[in-house]
C-alpha positions in Angstrom: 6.4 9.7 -8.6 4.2 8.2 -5.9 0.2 8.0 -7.2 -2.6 5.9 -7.5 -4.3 5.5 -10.5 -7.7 3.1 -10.3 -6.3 1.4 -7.5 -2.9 0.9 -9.5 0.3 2.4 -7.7 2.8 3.7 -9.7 6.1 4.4 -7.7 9.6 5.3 -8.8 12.1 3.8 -6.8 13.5 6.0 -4.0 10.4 8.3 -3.8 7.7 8.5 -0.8 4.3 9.1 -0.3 1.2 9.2 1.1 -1.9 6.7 1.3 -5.3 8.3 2.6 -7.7 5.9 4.1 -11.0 6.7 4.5 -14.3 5.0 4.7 -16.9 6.5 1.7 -19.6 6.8 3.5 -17.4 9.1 6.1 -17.7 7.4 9.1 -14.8 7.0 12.1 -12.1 4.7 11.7 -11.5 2.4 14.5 -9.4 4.2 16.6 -6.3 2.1 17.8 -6.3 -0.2 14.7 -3.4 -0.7 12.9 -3.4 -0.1 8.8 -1.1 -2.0 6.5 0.2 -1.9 4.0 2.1 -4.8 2.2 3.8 -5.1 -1.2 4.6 -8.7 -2.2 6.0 -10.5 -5.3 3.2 -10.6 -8.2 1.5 -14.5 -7.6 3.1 -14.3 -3.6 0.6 -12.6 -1.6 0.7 -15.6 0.8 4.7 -14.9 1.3 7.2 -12.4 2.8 6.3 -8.6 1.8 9.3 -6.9 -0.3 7.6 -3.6 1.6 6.0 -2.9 4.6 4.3 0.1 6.1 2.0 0.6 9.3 0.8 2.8 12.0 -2.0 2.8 14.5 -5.0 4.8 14.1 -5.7 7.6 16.6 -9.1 8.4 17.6 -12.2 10.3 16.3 -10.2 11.0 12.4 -12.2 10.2 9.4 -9.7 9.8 7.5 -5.5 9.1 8.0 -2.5 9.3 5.5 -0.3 6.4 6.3 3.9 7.5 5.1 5.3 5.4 2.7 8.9 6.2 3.1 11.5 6.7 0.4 13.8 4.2 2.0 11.1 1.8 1.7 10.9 2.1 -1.4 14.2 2.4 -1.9 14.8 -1.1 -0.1 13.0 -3.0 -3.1 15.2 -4.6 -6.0 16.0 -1.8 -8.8 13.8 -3.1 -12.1 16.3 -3.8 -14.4 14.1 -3.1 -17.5 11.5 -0.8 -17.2 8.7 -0.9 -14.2 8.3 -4.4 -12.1 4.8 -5.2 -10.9 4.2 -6.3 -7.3 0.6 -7.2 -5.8 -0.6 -5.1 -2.5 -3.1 -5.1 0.0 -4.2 -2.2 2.0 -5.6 -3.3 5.5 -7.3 -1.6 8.4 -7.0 -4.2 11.7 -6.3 -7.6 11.4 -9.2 -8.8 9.5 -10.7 -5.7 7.2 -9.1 -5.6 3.5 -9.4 -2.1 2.2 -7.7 -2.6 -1.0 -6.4 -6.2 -2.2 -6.8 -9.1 -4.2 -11.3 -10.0 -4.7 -13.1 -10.7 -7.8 -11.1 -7.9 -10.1 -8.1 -9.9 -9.2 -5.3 -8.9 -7.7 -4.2 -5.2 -7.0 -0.8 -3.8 -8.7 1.5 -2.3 -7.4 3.9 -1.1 -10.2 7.7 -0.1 -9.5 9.8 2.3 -11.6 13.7 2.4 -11.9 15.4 4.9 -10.1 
């Protein structure tokens, strides 16, 4: 399983998917930006990420799906009972914070066993 639910993701361990970025109002993205995205430990967004995925945008697209591997998420401890939940952020460039911690609070990432 590999979804996102109101800007929750629930992921089993081991599986891989896709994250579509796309401005609303439909415009370019920046071409030659890289989008991120991070996974870190819940209250640890300002430490090491326990995933990590990027890739440069090409030009003129509207929309990109950035590959979240299954080794990646593979890589991340096993939750020992039931799901584990991990805060994210979703960038495009350095500075421009699609999806991540703002006034909600932060954004879950949730884990399942494999």
């Amino acid at each position: 399983m590999f979804k996102l639910t109101n800007n929750t993701f629930h992921v089993t361990r081991g599986d891989s998917g896709y994250i579509t970025v796309e401005y609303k109002d439909g415009s370019t993205l920046p071409a030659g930006s890289l989008v991120t995205f991070g996974v870190y430990r819940k209250n640890e967004l300002d430490g090491q990420p326990v995933l990590w995925a990027d890739d440069e945008l090409p030009s003129g697209v509207t929309s990109f799906n950035l590959f979240v591997s299954s080794d990646q998420t593979f890589g991340m401890e096993n939750p020992e009972n039931g799901r584990e939940e991990y805060w994210y952020e979703l960038k495009v460039g350095a500075d421009r914070t699609v999806l991540g911690y703002d006034e909600t609070g932060a954004k879950i990432f949730y884990l399942y066993p494999t």
